[in-house]
N, C-alpha and C positions, 0 to 999 in steps of 0.2 A: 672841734667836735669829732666825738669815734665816731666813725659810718661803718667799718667791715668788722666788727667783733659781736660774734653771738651773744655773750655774757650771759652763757650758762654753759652746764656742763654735757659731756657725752654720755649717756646713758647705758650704751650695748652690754654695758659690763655689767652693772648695778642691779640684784633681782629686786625689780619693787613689785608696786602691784599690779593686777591686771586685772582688775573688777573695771568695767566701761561704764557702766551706766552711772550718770548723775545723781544718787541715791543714795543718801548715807544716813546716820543718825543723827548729825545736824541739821536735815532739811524737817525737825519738829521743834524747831525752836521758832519762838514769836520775836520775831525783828524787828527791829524800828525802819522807816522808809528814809528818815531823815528830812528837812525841809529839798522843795522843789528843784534841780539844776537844770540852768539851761546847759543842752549839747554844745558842745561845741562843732569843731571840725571835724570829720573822718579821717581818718589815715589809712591808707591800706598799700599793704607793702612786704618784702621777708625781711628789709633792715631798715629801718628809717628810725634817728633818735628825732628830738624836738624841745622846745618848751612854751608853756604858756602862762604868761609874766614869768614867776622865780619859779615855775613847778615844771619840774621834765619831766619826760615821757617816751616812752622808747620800745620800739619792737621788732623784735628778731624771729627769726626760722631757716629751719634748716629744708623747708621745701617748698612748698607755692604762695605761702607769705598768712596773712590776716588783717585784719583791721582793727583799730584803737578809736575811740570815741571820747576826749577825753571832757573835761565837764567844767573845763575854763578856770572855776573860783578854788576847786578842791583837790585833791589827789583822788577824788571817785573817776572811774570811767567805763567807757565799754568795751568788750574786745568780742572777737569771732575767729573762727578758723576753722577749716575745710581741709582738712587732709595734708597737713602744713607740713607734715612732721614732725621734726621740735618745736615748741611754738613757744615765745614767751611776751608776754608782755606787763607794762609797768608805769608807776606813776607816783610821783614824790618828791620828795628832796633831792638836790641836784648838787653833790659839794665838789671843791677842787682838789682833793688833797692836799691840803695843808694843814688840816688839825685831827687831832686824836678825836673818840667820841667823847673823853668827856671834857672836851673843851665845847662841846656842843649844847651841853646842860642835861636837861633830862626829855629823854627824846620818847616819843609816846604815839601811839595813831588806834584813832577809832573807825571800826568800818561794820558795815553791812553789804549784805549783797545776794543775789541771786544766781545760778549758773540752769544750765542746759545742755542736752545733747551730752559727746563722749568726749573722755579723752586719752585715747590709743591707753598703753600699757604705765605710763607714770603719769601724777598730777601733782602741783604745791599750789597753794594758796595762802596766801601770808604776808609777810614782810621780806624784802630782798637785796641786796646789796653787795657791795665790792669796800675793799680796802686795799691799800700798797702800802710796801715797805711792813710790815709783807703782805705781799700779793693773797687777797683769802676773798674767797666768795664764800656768803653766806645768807643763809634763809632761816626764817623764823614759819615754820609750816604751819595754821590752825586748821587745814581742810582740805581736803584732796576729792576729785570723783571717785566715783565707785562704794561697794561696802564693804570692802576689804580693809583688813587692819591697817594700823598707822606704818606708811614707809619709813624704810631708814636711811635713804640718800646711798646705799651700800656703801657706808662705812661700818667704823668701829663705834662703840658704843664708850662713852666717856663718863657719864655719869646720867642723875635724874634730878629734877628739883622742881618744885611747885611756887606758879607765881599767876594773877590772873585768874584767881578762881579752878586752877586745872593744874596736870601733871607734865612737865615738858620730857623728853629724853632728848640726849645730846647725842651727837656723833661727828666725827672728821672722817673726812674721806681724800685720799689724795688723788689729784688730776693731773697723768704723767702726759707733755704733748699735745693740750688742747688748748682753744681759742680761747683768750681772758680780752679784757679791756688792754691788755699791753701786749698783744699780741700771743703766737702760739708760745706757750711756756709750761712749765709744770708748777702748781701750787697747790693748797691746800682747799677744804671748803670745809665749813661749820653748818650744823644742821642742829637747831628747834626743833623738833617733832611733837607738838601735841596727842596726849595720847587718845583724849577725844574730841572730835571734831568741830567745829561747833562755822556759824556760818557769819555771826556776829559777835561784836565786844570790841576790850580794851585790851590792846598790847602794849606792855610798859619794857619798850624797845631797849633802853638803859638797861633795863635789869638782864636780859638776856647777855649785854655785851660783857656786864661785870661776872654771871654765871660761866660765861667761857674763862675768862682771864681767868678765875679761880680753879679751873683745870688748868691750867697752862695754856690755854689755846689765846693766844694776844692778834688784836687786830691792830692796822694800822693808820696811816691817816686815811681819812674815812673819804670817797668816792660817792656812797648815795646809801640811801635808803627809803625805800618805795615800796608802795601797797603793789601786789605779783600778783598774775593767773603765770602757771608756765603748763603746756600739753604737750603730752607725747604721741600725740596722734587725733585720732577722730576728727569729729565735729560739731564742734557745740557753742557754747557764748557764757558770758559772765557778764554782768551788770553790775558794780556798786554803786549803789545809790545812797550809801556815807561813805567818805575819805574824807576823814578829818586827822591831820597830824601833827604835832607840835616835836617843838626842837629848840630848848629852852626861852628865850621871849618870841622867835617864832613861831605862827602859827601857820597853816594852810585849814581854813574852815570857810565857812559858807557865810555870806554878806546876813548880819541882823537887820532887817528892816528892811524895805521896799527899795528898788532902785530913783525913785524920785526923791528920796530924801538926800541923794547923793548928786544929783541933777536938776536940781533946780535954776530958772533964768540964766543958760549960760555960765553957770558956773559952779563948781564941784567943791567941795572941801570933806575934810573925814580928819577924824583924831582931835578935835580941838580939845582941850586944857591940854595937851602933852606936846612937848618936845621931839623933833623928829622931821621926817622929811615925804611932803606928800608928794604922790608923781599918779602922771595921768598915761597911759600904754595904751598900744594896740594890742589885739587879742594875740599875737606874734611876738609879742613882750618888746616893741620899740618904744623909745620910750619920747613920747611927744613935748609933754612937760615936766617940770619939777621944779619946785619952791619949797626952803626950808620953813619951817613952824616954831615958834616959841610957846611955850603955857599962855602968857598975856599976848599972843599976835598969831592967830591962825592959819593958813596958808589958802589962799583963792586962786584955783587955777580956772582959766577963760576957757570953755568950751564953745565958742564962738566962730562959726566957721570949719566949723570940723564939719568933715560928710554924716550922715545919719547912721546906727548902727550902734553895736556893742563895742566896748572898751573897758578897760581895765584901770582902777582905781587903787593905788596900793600906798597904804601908810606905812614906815617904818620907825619905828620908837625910841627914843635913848631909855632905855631899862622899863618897856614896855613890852607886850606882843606886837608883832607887826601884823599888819591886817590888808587882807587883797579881797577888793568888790570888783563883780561883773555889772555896767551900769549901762542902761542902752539911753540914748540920743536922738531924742525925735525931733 
């Protein structure tokens, strides 16, 4: 696991914007809240990565740190920050580089969400991620503080294209000498820019990655991609209250139905008629149990003896979604 890489870029150079206040044209959109999440853990810290079951989460700064709240079953969560400096933080898919995106299927996330307070002279809100071979960071931006126009990441402008109900612009910026997931190096970065803002919806994450490759900008084997707040100052908060992401038969979404249907007498099961392998986790993603499943033979794992509290329930499919519940244990 990284510990000492920001995974973002330096900004001194780049003019974006500088409107503070939390106030844009997408705070008059009607949101969905999404069903209820319970909190999880707080994190507070200027670098601490993490995960909870398959879902990482990770947060950097370049000065007195912030907090992440992440929401256990989803890629939603909370972050804060005071005066951080660069601040960033995230939550989602968590890959090793070893595959292209599109050996990944079709990668997609829905979210909603609320923010507050400022954030210094730059903001993104969006979709975030890294690649190697070659080395590229890049953002899918729907939303920024402030009511200043849409930033460009200070690059160059590459082209325009509509997906999502909106107008994206593209641009590459090179980063000569700064901190990557592989240390200090120089590489490129990709930038989504929505031209209007908006605070909720679907992003259809594939189509972004095919829209660069059709300019020439190629990514490579894929590192992550995760729902972002990043600040370049201030103080303020962000809450999503949906992160929902899929990534072809995976999903990260929110448990259908009550946690007692998962908990019942000592004993847990999920996924039955499918094929596939249920496992039973602590909210730290260890993994206590697991038994595979057949269509005709279900899997029963004994929760017998386990201390009280939440824990994590996650199916994985053969040519299904996989599915992760938060199930508490009275």
């Amino acid at each position: 696991m990284l510990t000492n890489y920001r995974g973002i870029r330096a900004f001194a150079a780049a003019p974006l914007i500088t409107a503070l206040l939390a106030t844009n044209s997408a705070t008059a959109q009607s949101c969905p809240t999404g069903p209820a999440l319970t909190p999880g853990t707080q994190h507070c810290s200027s670098n601490l990565t993490g995960k909870v079951g398959s879902i990482g989460w990770s947060i950097w700064s370049s000065g007195s740190g912030g907090c992440i709240t992440p929401s256990g079953n989803t890629a939603a969560f909370k972050a804060t920050w005071a005066n951080a400096g660069d601040f960033l933080a995230r939550m989602g898919f968590q890959w090793d580089e070893t595959k292209t995106y599109d050996q990944f299927g079709t990668v997609s996330a829905d979210y909603a969400y609320t923010k507050t307070g400022t954030a210094g002279g730059y903001s993104f809100i969006g979709i975030y991620g890294w690649s190697n071979n070659p080395l590229i960071e890049y953002y899918i931006v729907d939303d920024w503080f402030g009511s200043g126009s849409a930033p460009t990441g200070g690059g160059a402008l590459k082209g325009t294209f509509s997906v999502d109900s909106g107008t994206y612009k593209v641009y590459t910026h090179q980063q000569v000498n700064q901190p990557s997931i592989h240390g200090t190096t120089t590489f490129n970065q990709f930038f989504s820019i929505r031209q209007t803002p908006r605070q909720c919806g679907h992003i259809s994450i594939s189509e972004h990655y095919k829209e660069w490759k059709s300019l020439g900008m190629d990514l490579g084997k894929m590192y992550e991609a995760k729902l972002l707040i990043e600040a370049g100052g201030g103080s303020g908060s962000i809450d999503y209250s949906v992160g929902n992401m899929t990534s072809g038969t995976t999903s990260i979404s929110p448990a259908r139905g009550s946690a007692p249907e998962f908990a019942r007498g000592g004993e847990v099961s999920l996924g039955n008629g499918k094929s596939g392998e249920l496992s039973l986790l602590s909210l730290n993603g260890t993994v206590i149990g697991s038994m595979r499943q057949s269509v005709s033979k279900p899997a029963i794992l004994s929760t017998r003896g386990l201390p009280k509290g939440l824990y994590l329930l996650r199916f994985q499919g053969t040519g299904v979604a996989s599915e992760t519940h938060k199930i508490l244990l009275q």
